[in-house]
C-alpha positions in Angstrom: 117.1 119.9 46.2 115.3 116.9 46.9 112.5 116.9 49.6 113.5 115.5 53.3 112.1 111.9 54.3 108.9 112.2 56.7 110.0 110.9 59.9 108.1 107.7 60.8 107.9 105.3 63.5 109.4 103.0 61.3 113.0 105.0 61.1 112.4 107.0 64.0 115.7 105.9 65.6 117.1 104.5 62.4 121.0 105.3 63.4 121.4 104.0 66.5 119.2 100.9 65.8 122.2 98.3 65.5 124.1 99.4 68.3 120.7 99.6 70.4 119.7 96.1 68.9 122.2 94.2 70.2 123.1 95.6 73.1 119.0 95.3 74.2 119.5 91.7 72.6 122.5 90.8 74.6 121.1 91.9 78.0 117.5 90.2 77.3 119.3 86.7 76.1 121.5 86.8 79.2 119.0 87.6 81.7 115.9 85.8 80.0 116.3 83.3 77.1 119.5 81.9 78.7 118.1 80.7 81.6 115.0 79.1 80.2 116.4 77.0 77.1 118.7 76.0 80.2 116.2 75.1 82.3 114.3 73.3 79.1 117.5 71.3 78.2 117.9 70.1 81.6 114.1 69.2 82.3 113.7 67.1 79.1 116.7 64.7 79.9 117.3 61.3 81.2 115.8 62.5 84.8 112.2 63.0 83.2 111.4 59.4 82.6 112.0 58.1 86.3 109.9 61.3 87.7 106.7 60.7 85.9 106.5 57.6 87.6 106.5 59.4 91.1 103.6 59.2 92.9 104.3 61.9 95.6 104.7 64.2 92.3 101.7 64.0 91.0 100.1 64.6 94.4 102.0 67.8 95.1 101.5 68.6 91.2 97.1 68.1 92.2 97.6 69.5 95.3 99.0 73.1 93.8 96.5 72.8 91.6 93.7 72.8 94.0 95.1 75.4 96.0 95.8 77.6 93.1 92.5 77.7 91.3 90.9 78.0 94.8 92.9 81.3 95.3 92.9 82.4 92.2 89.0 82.2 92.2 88.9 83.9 96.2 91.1 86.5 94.5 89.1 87.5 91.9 85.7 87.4 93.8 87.6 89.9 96.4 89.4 91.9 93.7 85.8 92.3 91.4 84.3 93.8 94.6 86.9 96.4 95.8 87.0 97.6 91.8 82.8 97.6 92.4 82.9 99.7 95.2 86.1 101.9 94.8 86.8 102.6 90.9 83.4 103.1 90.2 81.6 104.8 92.5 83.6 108.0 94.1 83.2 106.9 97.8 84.9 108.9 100.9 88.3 108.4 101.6 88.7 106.4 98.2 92.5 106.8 98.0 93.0 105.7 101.1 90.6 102.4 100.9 92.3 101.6 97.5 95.7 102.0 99.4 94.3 99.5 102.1 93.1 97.0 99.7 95.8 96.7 97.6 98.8 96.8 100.6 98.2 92.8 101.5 100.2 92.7 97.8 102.9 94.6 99.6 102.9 92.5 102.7 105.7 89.5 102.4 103.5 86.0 102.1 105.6 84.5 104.7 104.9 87.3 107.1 101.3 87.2 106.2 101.5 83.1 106.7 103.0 83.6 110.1 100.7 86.3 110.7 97.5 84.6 110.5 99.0 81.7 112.0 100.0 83.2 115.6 96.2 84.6 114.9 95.1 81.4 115.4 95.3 77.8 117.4 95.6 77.1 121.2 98.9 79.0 121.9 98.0 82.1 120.0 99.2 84.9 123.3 96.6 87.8 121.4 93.3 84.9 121.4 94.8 83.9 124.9 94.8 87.7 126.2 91.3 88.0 124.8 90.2 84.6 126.3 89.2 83.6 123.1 91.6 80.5 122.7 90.3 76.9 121.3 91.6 74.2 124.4 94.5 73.2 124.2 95.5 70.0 121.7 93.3 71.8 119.0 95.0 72.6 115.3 95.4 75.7 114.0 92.8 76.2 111.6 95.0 78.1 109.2 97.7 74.8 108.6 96.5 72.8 105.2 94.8 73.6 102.0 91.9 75.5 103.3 94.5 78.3 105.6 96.2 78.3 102.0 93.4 79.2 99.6 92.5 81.8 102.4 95.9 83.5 102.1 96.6 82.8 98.5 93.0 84.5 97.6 93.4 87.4 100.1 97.1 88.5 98.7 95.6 87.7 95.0 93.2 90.4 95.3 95.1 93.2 94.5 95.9 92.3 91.5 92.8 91.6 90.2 91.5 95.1 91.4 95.5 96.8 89.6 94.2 94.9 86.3 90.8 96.3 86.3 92.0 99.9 87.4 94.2 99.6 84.4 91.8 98.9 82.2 89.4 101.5 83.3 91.9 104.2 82.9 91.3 103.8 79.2 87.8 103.9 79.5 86.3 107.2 77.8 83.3 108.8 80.4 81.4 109.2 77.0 80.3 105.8 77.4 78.4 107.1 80.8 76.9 109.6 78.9 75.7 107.8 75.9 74.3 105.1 77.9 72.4 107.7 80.3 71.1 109.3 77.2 69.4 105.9 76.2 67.8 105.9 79.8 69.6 103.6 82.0 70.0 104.4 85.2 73.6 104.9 86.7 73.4 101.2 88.0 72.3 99.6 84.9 74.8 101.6 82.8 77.5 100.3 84.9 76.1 96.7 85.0 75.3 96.8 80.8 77.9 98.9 79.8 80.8 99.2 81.9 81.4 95.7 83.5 81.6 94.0 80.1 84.5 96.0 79.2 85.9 95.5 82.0 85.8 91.8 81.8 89.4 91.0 80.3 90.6 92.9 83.2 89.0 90.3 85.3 90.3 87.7 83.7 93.8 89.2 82.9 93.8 89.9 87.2 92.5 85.9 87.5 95.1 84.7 85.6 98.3 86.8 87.6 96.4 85.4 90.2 96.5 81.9 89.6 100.2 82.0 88.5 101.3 83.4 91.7 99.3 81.7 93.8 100.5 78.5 91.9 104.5 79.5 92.6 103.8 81.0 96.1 106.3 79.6 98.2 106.4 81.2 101.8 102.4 80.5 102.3 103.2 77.3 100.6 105.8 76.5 103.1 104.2 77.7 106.4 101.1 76.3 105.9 101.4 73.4 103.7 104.7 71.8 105.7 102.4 71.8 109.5 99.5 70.8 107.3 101.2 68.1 105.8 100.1 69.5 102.2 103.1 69.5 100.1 102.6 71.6 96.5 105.1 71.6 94.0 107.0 74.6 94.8 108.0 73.2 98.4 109.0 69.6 97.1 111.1 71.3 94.8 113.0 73.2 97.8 112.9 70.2 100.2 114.6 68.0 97.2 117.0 70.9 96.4 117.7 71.6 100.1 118.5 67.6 100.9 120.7 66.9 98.1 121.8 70.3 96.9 123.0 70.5 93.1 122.9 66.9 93.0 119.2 67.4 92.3 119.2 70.0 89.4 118.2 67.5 86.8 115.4 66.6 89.2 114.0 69.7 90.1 114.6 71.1 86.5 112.2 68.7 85.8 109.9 69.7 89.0 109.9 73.3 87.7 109.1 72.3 83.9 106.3 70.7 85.4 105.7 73.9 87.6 105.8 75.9 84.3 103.5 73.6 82.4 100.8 73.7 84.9 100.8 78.0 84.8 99.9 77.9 81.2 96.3 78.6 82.2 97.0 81.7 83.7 99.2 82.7 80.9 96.6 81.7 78.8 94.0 84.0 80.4 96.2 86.9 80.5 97.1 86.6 76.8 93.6 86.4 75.8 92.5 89.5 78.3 95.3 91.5 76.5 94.1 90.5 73.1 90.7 91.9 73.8 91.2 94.7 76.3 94.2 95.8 74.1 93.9 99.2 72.1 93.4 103.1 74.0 90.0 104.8 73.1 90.1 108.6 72.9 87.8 110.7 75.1 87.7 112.3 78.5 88.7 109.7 81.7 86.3 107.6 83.0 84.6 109.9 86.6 83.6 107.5 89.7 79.5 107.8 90.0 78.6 109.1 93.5 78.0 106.4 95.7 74.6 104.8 96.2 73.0 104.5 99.7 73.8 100.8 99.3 77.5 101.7 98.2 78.0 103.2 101.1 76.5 100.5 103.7 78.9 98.5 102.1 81.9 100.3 103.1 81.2 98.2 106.5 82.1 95.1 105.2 84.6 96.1 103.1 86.2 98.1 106.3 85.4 94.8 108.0 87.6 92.5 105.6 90.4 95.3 105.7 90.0 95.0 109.8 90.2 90.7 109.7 93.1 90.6 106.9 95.3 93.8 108.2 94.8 94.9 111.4 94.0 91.6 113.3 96.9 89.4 111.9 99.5 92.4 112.5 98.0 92.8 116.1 98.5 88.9 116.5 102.7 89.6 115.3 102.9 92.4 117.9 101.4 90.6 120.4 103.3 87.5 119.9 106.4 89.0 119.5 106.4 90.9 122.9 105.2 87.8 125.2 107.9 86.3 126.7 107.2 82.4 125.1 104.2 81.5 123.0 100.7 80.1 124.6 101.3 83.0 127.2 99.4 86.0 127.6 100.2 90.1 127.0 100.3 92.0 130.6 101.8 94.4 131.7 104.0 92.1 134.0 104.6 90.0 131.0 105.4 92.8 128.4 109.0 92.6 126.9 111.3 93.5 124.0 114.1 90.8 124.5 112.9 89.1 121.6 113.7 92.8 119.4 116.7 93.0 121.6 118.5 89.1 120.9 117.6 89.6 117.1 119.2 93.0 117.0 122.2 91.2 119.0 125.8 91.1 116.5 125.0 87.6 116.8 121.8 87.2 115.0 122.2 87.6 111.5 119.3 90.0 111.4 121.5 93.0 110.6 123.3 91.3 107.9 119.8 89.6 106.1 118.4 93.3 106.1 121.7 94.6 104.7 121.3 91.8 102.3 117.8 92.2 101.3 118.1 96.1 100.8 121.4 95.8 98.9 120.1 92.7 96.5 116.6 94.7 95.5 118.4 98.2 95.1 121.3 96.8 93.2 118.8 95.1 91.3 116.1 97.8 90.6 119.3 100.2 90.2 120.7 97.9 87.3 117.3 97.2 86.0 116.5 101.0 85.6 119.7 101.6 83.3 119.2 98.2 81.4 115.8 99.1 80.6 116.7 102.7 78.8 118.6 100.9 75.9 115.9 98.0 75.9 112.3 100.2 75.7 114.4 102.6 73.0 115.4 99.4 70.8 111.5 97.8 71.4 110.2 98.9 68.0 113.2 96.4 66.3 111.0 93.4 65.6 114.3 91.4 67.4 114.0 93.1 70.0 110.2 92.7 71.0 110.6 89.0 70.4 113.6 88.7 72.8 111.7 91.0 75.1 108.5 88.4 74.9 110.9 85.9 75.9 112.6 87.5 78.8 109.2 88.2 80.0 108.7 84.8 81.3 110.9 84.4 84.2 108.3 87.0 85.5 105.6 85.2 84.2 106.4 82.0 85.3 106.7 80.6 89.3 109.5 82.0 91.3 111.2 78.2 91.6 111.4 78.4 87.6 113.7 81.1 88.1 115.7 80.3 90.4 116.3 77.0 89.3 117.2 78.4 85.9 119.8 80.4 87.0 121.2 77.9 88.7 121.7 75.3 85.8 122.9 78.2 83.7 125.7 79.3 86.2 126.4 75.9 87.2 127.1 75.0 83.4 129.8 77.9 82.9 133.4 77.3 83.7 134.1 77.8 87.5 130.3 78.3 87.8 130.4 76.0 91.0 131.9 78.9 93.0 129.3 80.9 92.7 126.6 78.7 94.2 125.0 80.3 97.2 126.7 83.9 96.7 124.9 87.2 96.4 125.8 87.6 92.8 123.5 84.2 92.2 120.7 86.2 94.0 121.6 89.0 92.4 121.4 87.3 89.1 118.0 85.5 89.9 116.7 89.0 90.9 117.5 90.4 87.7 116.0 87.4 85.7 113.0 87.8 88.2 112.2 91.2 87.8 113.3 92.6 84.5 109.8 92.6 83.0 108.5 95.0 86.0 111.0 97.4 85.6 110.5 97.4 81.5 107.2 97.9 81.2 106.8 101.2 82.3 109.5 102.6 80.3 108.5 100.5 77.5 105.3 102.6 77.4 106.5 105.7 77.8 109.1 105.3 75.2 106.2 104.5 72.6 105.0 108.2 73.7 108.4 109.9 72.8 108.3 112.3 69.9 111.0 110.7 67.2 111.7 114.3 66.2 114.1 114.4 69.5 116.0 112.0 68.5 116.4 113.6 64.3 117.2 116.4 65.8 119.7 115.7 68.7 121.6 113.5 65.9 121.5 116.6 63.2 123.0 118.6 65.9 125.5 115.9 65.8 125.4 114.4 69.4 126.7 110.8 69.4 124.5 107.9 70.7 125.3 107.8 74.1 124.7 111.8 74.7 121.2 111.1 72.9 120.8 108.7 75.8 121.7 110.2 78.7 120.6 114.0 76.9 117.8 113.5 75.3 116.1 110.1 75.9 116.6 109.8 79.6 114.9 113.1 81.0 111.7 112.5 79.3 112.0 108.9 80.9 113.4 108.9 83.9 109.9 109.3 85.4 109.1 105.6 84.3 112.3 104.7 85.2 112.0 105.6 88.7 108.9 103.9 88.9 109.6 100.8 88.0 113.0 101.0 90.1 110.5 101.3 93.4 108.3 98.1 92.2 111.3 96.0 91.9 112.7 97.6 95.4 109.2 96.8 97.2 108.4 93.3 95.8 112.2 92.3 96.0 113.1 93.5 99.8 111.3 90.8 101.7 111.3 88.1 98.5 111.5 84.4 99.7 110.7 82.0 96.6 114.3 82.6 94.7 116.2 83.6 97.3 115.2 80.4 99.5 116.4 78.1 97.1 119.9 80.1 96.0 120.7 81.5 99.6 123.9 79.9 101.4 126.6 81.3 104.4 126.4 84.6 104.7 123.8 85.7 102.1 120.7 85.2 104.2 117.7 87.0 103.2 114.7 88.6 105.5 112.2 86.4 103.7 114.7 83.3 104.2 115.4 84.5 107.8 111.7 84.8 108.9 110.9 81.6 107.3 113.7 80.0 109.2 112.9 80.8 112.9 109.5 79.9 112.1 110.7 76.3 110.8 112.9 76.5 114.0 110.4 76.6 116.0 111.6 80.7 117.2 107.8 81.8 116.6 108.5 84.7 118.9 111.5 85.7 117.0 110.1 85.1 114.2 107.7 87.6 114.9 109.8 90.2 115.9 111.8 90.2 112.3 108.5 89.9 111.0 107.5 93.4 112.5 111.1 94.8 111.9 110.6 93.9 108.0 106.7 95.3 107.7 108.4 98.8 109.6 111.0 98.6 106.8 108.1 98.1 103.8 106.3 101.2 105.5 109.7 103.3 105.2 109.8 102.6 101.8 106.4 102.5 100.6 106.5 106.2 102.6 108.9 106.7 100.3 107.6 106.1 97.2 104.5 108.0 97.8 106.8 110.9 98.4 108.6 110.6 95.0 104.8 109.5 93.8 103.5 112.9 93.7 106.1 114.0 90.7 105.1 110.6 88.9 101.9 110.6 86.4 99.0 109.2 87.7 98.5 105.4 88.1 102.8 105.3 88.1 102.4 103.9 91.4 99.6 100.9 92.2 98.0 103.0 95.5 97.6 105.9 93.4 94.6 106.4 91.1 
């Protein structure tokens, strides 16, 4: 009788690779390759030629530079001090502070724009009540480059302090313990020992930085348009918006050029992963106790949380419960008719929060079962180079995106009728976030025992029963957990949806963006607070459903 074959990585799921293969294949060319070698044809055609000889290019290209290094570099500088003081030393109320630090990620940019703008200037009713307002005729000190960098640095942060708690995690305490008994003090072991690990999570933080700062849109817009600071992302929405699908070979090339100028950040990521890649074995890394100087600086660090949370959302309140802007909160002058006229049938608000909920849970929903099939089919070399491919509409600037789906529906027979519906959005969103909801169950499928599967097809269960039987329990976990990241980063998303929105399919980030261009501050401010009451709910949520998720599933939780 001859002896069984070992069961290896290598034909771990050896039957159902084909079908696998090209059903992940088919799903990651549709929502990934597709739209980019669309968006590549359309860019390097005869509309290139005429727009590298546009001035007011080139400036907005500069200009998003400028503002993108200099919150990429805020970022990190913020993001490197947080990990300093809260993954390495095991201060009080650590989980909460980490939750604090990394919500501005959570926050919508436009609301934090409009925020910090109603925080500042002559008519701002919360510097007025406090008799604190510059005379009147002075600018608003947050409109142009320097408000942007501010904003772009302060919701960076978090992610430079996610990718250095990632790469801590893997961090065995052994290194402590070795470098304690060669005599370095707790501070020098951290500061010779720890940091330079930790450095390609710095740098891999920099770079998400840097390429989301560079295709920010809503801070973009609110700052840069009063400002008179145009970046590429909002000259590629003011050309769109003006001409409509007239432009596509225009701002195809605008978002080429978009792409081109994020390769830095790419870069930097690629070469952090390269060299913080690989687990180590040992027991986790365990936060030192904090030092008398660690603790005094939980003051400024409670500080910063105070001037970047609670005084912008104190500002919104305000502002939206004065009757008109430049007026001050009394008693007398208290009122909810700004709540009350965008809760009115007539408002749209209703229907851009139905829309919003509906287009990031139909997305994270379809994302969730998409990604079973995909993280199963990974180890088929096919697949991870698709997969590498699809990754890039998450990579890349939001206007990328959204321009790429556009071209790519636009070129399909009766593709015209479906500019400006929620399928296009709902397309977009699928393009957008695909790599967020993978990557979870990406890594825990690498985890799964390949035994399962020998042994679910010996008993002679057919493919789909080994899906939904035996890979999906062991995974639904990651599943889940990639579902809420796509539901809390899509809800309140502006950058796609402003450019693919029409009739009917508003979206909360389009409709706050939209009073405020209107001139509706007040208004503005009162969806504003309606949205951030709708990201508690669900971040509430999530931390609920947290608690059965591993460690680290969720970003707030270490």
């Amino acid at each position: 009788m001859p002896a069984s074959k070992p069961v290896t990585r290598g034909n771990a799921f050896r039957s159902p690779l084909p079908t696998l293969a090209l059903l992940a294949l088919l799903w990651l060319t549709v929502v990934g390759l597709a739209p980019a070698l669309r968006l590549l044809a359309e860019a390097t055609g005869p509309a290139l030629p005429p727009l590298l000889q546009d001035g007011s290019i080139w400036r907005a290209a500069g200009r998003s530079l400028v503002v993108a290094l200099g919150g990429a570099l805020l970022a990190t500088l913020i993001g490197a001090a947080q990990a300093s003081l809260l993954l390495l030393r095991a201060m009080p109320g650590r989980g909460m502070l980490l939750f604090l630090c990394i919500l501005p990620l959570l926050v919508p940019p436009q609301i934090l724009a409009l925020a910090f703008i109603q925080t500042g200037g002559p008519s701002s009713p919360l510097l007025i009540s406090l008799g604190l307002a510059p005379p009147l005729g002075s600018g608003n000190p947050f409109h142009g480059p320097g408000g942007m960098i501010l904003l772009l640095g302060i919701q960076g942060a978090p992610l430079v302090l996610l990718a250095i708690a990632g790469l801590l995690r893997r961090l065995p305490a052994e290194l402590l313990t070795a470098a304690r008994g060669l005599g370095a003090t707790p501070a020098q072991a951290l500061r010779q020992v720890i940091w330079p690990l930790l450095l390609p999570g710095v740098l891999a933080g920099a770079g998400l930085a840097f390429v989301a700062a560079l295709g920010n849109f809503g801070i973009a817009a609110m700052l840069g348009i009063p400002g008179r600071y145009t970046v590429l992302t909002v000259l590629i929405w003011q050309r769109l918006s003006a001409t409509g699908p007239a432009a596509l070979s225009q701002v195809a090339a605008l978002s080429l050029l978009l792409a081109a100028l994020a390769l830095p950040g790419l870069l930097a990521q690629f070469l952090a992963a390269r060299r913080g890649s690989g687990g180590r074995a040992g027991r986790p890394f365990v936060p030192l106790d904090p030092t008398p100087r660690a603790r005094a600086a939980l003051l400024l660090l409670a500080f910063y949380l105070a001037v970047v949370l609670l005084l912008p959302l104190a500002s919104l309140l305000t502002s939206a419960i004065v009757p008109a802007m430049g007026m001050a909160l009394t008693a007398d002058s208290a009122t909810l008719r700004h709540f009350d006229a965008m809760l009115s049938p007539g408002a749209h608000t209703l229907g851009a929060f139905g829309n919003s909920l509906l287009l990031s849970g139909g997305a994270a929903l379809i994302l969730a079962v998409a990604a079973l099939p995909v993280a199963l089919a990974l180890h088929h070399r096919p697949v991870r180079w698709a997969s590498t491919g699809a990754d890039l509409p998450y990579a890349l600037p939001g206007a990328c995106t959204a321009v790429s789906v556009i071209l790519l529906v636009l070129s399909l027979p009766g593709g015209g009728a479906a500019y400006g519906t929620m399928a296009l959005i709902l397309f977009a969103y699928l393009a957008r976030f695909q790599a967020l909801a993978l990557r979870p169950v990406a890594a825990a499928a690498a985890r799964l025992d390949p035994a399962l599967e020998d042994a679910a097809r010996g008993l002679g269960a057919g493919l789909w029963a080994r899906l939904v039987w035996v890979h999906l329990p062991p995974l639904l976990p990651a599943l889940t957990a990639g579902g809420i990241l796509v539901v809390l980063l899509a809800v309140n998303e502006v950058t796609v949806s402003s450019l693919l929105h029409g009739p009917g399919t508003q979206t909360l980030g389009v409709l706050v963006f939209n009073l405020q261009d209107g001139g509706q501050s007040p208004q503005a401010a009162a969806v504003s607070c309606l949205a951030l009451l709708t990201v508690g709910g669900l971040i509430g949520a999530a931390t609920l459903l947290g608690r059965r998720l591993p460690p680290g599933t969720l970003p707030w939780r270490p």
